[in-house]
C-alpha positions in Angstrom: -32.8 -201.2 -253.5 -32.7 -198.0 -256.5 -35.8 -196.7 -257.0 -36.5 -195.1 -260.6 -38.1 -191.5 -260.6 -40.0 -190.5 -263.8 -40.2 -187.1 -263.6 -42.3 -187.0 -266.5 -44.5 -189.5 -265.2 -45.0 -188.0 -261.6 -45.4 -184.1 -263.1 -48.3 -185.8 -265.4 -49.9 -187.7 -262.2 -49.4 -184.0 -260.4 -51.6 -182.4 -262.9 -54.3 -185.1 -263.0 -54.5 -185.6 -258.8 -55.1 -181.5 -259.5 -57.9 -182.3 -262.1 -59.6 -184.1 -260.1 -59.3 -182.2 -256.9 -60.4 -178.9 -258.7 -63.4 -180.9 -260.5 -65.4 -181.4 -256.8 -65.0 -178.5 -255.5 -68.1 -175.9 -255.8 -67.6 -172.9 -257.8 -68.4 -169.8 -257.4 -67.5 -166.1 -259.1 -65.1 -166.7 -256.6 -63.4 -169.5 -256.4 -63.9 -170.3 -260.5 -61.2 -168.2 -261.5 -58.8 -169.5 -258.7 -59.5 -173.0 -259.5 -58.8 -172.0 -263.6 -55.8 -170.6 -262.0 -54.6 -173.8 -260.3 -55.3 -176.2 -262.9 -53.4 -173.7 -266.0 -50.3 -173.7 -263.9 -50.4 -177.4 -262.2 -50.9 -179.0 -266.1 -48.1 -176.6 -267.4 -45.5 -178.2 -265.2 -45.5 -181.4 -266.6 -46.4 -179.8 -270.5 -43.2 -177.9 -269.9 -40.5 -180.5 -269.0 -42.1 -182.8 -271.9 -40.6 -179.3 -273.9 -37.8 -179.8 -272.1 -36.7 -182.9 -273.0 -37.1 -182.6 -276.7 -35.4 -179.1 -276.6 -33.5 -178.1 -279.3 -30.2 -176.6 -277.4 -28.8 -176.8 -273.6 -30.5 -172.9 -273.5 -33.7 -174.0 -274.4 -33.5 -176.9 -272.2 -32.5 -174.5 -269.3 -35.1 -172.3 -270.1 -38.1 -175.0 -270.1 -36.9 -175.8 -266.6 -36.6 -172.6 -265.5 -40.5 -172.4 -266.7 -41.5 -175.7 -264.6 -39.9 -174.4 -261.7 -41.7 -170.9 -261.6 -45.2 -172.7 -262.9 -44.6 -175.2 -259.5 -44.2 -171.9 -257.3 -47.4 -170.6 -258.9 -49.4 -173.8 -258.3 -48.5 -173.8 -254.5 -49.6 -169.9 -254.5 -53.2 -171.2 -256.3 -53.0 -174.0 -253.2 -52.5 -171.5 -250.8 -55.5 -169.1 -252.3 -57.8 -172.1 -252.6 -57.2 -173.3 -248.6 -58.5 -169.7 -247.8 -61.8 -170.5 -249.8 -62.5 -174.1 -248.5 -61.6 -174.7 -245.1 -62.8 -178.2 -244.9 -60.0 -179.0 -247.9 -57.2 -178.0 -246.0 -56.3 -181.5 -245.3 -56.5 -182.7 -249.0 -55.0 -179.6 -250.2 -51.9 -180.1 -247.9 -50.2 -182.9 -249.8 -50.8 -181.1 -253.2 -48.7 -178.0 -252.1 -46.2 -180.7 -250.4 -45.9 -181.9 -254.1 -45.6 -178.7 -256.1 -43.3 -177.6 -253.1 -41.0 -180.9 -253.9 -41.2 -180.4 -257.8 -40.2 -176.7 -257.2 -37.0 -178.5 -255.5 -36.1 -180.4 -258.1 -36.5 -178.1 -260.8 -34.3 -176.0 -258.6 -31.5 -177.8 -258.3 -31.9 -179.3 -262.1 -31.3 -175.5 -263.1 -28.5 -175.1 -260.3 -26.7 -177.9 -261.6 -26.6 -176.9 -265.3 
């Protein structure tokens, strides 16, 4: 049996499992900025391929990518940072990185292939 991928669809449920991760956690001078951090570049993913697919040229397209890609690296940094902060998230926080790790994947070989 296929199974259908929305890439659009699962980089937009990637930013809102973020939202509301980041939106129970307690802030702090700290961890506020981190958290900022996290949710600016785990929204931009998905903001950035819908650029990408209304791009204006095979460059800009390439380009858009390109931006996902790095902005899923980032988010997994901001994952990381956040784990240091709260311990006892470590176990929720693990399947976030495991997705931004996976969307850096594809957005790797999307670029690769063009």
């Amino acid at each position: 049996m296929s199974q259908t991928y929305d890439l659009e669809e699962r980089t937009a449920k990637f930013g809102g499992e973020i939202i509301r991760f980041c939106r129970a956690l307690k802030q702090d001078t700290i961890t506020r900025p981190l958290i900022d951090q996290l949710v600016r570049s785990a929204t931009s993913i998905g903001a950035n391929y819908q650029e990408a697919n209304g791009a204006s040229s095979k460059s800009d397209f390439r380009n858009k990518i390109h931006i996902c890609k790095k902005e899923a690296q980032e988010t997994k940094h901001w994952i990381r940072m956040l784990g240091e902060c709260f311990d006892d998230k470590r176990a929720e926080l693990s399947p976030l990185w495991k997705e931004a790790q996976e969307l850096t994947l594809i957005f790797q070989k999307i670029t690769s292939s063009l």
